[in-house]
PANUNU-922159 format. One record per residue: residue number from 1; residue in three letters; x, y negated, z of N, C-alpha, C in turn. Coordinates in steps of 0.05 Angstrom, whole numbers, plus 5000, padded with zeros to 4 digits. Example, Ala and Ser with C-alpha at 12.3 -4.5 7.8 and 13.67 -1.06 7.14 Angstrom:
BEGIN
@n: 1&res: ALA&n_X: 5264&n_Y: 5114&n_Z: 5156&ca_X: 5246&ca_Y: 5090&ca_Z: 5156&c_X: 5264&c_Y: 5066&c_Z: 5156
@n: 2&res: SER&n_X: 5257&n_Y: 5045&n_Z: 5142&ca_X: 5273&ca_Y: 5021&ca_Z: 5143&c_X: 5258&c_Y: 4999&c_Z: 5157
//
This chain:
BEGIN
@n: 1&res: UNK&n_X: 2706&n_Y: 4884&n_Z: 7335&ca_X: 2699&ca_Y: 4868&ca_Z: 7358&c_X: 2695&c_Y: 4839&c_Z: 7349
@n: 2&res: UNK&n_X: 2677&n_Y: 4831&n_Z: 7364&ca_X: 2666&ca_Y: 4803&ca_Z: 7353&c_X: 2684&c_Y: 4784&c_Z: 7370
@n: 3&res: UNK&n_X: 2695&n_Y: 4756&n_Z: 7359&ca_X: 2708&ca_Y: 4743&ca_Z: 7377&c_X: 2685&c_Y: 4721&c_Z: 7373
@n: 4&res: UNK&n_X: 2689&n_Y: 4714&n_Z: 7413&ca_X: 2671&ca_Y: 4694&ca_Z: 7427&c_X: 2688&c_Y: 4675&c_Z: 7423
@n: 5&res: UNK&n_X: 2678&n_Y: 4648&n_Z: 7416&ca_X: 2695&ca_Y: 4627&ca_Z: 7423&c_X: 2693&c_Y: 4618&c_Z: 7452
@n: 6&res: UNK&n_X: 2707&n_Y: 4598&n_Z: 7462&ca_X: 2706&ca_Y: 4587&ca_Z: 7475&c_X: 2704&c_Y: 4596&c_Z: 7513
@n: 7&res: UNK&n_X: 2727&n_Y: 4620&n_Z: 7504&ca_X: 2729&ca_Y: 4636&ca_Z: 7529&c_X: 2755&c_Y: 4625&c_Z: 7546
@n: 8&res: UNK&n_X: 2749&n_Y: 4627&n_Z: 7569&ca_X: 2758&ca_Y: 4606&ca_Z: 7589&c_X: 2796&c_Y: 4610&c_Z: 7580
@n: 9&res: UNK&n_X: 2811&n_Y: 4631&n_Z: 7575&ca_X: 2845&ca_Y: 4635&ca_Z: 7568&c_X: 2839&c_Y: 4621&c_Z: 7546
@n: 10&res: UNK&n_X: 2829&n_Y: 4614&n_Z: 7521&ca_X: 2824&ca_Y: 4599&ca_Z: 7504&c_X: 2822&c_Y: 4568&c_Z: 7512
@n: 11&res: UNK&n_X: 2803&n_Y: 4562&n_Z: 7533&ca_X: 2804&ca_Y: 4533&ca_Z: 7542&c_X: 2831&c_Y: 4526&c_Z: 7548
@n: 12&res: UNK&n_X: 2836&n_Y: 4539&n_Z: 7570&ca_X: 2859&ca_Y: 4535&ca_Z: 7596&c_X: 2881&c_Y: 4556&c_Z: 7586
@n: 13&res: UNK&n_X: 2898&n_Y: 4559&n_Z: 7564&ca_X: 2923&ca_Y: 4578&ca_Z: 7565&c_X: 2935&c_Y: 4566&c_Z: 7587
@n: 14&res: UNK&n_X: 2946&n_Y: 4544&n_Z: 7590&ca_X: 2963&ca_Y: 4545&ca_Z: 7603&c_X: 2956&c_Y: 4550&c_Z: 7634
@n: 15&res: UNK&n_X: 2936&n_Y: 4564&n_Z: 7654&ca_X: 2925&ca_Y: 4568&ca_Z: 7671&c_X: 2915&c_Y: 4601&c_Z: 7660
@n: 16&res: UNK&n_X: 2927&n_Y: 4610&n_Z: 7647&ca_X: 2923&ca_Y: 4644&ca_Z: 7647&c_X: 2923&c_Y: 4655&c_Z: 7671
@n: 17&res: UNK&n_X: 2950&n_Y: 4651&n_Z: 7679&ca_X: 2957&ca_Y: 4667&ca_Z: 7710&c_X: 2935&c_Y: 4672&c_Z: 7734
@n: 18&res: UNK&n_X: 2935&n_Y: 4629&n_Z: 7732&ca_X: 2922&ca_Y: 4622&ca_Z: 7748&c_X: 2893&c_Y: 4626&c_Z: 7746
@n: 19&res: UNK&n_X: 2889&n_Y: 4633&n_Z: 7727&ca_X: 2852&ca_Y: 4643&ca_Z: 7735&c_X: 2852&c_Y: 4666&c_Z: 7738
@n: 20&res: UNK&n_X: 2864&n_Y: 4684&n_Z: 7729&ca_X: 2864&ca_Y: 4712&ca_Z: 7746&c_X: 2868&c_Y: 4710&c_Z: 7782
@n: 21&res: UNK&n_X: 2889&n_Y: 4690&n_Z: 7783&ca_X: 2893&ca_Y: 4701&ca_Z: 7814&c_X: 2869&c_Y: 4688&c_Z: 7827
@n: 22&res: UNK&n_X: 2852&n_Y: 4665&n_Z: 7818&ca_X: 2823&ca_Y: 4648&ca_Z: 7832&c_X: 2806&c_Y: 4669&c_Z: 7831
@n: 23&res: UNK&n_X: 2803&n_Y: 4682&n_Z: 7801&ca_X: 2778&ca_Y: 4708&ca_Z: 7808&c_X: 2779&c_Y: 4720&c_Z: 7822
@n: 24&res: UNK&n_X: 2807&n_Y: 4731&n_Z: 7836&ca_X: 2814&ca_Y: 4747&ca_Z: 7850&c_X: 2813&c_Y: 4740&c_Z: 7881
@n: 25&res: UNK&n_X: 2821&n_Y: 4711&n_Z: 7887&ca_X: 2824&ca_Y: 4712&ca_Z: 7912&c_X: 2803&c_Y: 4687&c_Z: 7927
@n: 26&res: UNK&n_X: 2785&n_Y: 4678&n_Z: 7897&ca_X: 2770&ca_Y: 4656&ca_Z: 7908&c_X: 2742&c_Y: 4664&c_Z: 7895
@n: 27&res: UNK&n_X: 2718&n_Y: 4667&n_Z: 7921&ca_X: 2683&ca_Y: 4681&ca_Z: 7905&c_X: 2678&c_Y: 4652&c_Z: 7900
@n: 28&res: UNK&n_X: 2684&n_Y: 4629&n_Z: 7907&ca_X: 2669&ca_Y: 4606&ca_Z: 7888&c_X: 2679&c_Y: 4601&c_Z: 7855
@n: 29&res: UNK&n_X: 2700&n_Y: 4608&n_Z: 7862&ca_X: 2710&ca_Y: 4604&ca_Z: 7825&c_X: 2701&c_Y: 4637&c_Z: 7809
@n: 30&res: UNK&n_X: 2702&n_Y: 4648&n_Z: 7817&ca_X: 2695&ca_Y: 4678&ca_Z: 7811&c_X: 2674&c_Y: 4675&c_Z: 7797
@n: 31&res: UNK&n_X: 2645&n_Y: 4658&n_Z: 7819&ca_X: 2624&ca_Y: 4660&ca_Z: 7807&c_X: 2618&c_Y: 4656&c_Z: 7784
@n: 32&res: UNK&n_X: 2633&n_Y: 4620&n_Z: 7789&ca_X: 2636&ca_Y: 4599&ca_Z: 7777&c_X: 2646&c_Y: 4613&c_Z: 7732
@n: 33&res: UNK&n_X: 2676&n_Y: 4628&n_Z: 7742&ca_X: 2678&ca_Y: 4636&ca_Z: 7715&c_X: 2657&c_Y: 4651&c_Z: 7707
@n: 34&res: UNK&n_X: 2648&n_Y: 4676&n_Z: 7725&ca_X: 2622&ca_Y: 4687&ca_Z: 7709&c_X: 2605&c_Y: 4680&c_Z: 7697
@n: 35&res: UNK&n_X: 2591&n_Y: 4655&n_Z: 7715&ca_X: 2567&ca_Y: 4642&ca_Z: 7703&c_X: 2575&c_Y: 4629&c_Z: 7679
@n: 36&res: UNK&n_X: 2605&n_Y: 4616&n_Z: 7670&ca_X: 2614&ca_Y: 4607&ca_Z: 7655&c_X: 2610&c_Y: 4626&c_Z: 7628
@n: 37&res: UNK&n_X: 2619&n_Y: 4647&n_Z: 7631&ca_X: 2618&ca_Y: 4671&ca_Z: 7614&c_X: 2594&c_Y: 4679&c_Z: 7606
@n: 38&res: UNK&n_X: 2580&n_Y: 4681&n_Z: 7617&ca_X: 2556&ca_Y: 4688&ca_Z: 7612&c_X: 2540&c_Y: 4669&c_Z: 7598
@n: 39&res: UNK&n_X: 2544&n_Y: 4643&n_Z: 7609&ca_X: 2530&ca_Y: 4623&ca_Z: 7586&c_X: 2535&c_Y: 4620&c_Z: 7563
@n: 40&res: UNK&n_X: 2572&n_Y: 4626&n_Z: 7561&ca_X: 2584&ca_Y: 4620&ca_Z: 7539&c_X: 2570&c_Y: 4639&c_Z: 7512
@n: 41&res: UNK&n_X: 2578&n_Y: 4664&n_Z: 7525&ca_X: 2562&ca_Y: 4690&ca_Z: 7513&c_X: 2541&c_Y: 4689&c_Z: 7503
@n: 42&res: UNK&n_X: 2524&n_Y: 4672&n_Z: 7509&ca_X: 2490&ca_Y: 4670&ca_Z: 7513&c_X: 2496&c_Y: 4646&c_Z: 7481
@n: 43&res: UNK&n_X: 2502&n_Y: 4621&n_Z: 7485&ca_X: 2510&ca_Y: 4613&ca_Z: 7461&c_X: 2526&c_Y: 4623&c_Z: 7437
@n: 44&res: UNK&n_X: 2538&n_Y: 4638&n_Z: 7441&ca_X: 2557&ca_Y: 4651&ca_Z: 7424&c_X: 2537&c_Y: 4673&c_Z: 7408
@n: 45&res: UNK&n_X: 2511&n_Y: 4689&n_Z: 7426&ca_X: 2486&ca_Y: 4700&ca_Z: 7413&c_X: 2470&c_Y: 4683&c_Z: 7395
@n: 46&res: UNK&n_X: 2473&n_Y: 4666&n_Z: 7405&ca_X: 2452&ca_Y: 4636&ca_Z: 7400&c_X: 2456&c_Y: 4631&c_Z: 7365
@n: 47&res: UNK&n_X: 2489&n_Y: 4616&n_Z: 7360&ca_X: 2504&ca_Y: 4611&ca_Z: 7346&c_X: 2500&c_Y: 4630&c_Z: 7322
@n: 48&res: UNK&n_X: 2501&n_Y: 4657&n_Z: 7320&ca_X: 2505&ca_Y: 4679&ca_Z: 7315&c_X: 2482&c_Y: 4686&c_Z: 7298
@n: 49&res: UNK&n_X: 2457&n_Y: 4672&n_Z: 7310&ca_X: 2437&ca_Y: 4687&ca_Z: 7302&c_X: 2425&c_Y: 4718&c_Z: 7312
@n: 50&res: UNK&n_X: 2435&n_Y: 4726&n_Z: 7331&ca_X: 2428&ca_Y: 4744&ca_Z: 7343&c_X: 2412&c_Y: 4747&c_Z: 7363
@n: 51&res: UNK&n_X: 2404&n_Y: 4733&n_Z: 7370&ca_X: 2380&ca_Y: 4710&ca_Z: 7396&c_X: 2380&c_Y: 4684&c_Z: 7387
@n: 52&res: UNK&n_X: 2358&n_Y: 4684&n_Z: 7393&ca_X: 2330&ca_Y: 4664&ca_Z: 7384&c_X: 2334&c_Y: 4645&c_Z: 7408
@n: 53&res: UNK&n_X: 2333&n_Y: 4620&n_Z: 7393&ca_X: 2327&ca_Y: 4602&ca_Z: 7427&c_X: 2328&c_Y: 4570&c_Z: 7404
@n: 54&res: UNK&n_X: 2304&n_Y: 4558&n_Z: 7418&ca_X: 2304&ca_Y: 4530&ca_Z: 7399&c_X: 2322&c_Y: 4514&c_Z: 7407
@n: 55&res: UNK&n_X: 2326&n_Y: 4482&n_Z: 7392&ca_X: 2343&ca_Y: 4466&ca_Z: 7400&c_X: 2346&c_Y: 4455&c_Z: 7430
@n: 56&res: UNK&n_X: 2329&n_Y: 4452&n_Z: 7450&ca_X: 2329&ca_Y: 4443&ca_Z: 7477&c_X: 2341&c_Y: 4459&c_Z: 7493
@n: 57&res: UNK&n_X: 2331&n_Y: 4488&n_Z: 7486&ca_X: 2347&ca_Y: 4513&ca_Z: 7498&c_X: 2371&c_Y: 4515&c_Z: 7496
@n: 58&res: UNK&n_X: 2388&n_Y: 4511&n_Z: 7467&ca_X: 2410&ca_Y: 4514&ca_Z: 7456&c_X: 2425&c_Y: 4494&c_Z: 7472
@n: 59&res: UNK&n_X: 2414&n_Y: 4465&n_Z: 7474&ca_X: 2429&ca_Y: 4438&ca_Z: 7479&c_X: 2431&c_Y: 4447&c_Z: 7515
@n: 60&res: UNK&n_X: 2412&n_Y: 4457&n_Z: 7528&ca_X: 2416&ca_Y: 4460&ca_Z: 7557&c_X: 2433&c_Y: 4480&c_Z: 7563
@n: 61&res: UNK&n_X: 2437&n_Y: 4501&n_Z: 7547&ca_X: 2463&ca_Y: 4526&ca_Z: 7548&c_X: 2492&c_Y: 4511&c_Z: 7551
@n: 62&res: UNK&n_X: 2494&n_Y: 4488&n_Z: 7524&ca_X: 2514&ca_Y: 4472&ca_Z: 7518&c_X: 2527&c_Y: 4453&c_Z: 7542
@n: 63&res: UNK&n_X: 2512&n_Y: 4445&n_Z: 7546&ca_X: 2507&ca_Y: 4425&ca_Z: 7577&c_X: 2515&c_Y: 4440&c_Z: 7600
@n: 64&res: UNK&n_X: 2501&n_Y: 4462&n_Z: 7606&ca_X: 2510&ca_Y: 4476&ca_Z: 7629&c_X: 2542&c_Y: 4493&c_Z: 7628
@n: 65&res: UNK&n_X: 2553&n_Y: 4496&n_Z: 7605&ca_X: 2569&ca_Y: 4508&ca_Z: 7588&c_X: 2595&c_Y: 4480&c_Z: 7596
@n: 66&res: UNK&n_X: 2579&n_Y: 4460&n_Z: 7588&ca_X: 2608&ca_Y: 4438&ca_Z: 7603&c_X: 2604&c_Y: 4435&c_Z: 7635
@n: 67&res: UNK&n_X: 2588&n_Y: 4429&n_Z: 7640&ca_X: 2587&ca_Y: 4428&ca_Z: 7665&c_X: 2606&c_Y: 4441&c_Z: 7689
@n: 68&res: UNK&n_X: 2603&n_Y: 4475&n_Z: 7672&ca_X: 2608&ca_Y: 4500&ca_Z: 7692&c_X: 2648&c_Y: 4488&c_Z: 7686
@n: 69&res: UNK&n_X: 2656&n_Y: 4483&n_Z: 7653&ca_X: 2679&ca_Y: 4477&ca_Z: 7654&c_X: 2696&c_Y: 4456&c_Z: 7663
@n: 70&res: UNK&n_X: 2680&n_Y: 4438&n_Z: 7672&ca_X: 2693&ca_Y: 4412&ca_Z: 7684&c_X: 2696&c_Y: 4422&c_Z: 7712
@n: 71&res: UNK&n_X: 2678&n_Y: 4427&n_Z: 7722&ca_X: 2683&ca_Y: 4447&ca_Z: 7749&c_X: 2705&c_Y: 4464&c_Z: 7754
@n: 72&res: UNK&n_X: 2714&n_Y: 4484&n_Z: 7735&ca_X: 2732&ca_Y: 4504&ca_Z: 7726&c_X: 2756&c_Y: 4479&c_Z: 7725
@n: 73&res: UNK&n_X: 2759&n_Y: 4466&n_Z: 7710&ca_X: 2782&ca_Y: 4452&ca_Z: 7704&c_X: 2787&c_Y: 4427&c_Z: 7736
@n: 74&res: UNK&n_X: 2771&n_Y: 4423&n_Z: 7749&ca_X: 2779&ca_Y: 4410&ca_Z: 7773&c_X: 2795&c_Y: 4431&c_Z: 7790
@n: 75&res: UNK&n_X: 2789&n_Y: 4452&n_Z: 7797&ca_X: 2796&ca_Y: 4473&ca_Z: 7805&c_X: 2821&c_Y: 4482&c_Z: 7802
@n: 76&res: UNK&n_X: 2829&n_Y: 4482&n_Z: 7773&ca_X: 2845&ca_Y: 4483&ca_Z: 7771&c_X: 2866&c_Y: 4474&c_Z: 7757
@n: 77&res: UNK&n_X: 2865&n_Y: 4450&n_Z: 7773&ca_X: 2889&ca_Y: 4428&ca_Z: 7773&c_X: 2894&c_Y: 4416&c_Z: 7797
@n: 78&res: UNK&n_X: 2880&n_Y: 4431&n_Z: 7811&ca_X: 2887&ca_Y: 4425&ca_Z: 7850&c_X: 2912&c_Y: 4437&c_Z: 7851
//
């Protein structure tokens, strides 16, 4: 198994718990980690060499990739 970096228990250990119980009992953070995941994923192809995508593409994955986590980390520190 391939390890992804930069998967959200990796960001946030100390909010393990707590993002299980948000996926679970909140659809805006739910989304929110998915889309997180999915981008992350998408770079982590990127990185890899396994998908193709030029530098603008790469840098806008990156970008949206913080974005989704500054979001994630407001969330949860309420």
């Amino acid at each position: 198994m391939v390890h992804t970096p930069h998967e959200l228990a990796e960001e946030f250990p100390e909010f393990a718990a707590k993002i299980h119980d948000l996926k679970l009992s909140d659809a805006h953070f739910a989304r929110l980690a998915e889309e997180y995941h999915a981008t992350n994923r998408e770079i982590h192809r990127v990185e890899t060499g396994v998908e193709a995508a030029g530098q603008t593409r790469e840098e806008n994955l990156r970008k949206q990739r913080l974005r989704l986590k500054d979001e994630i980390a407001a969330m949860l520190s309420q």
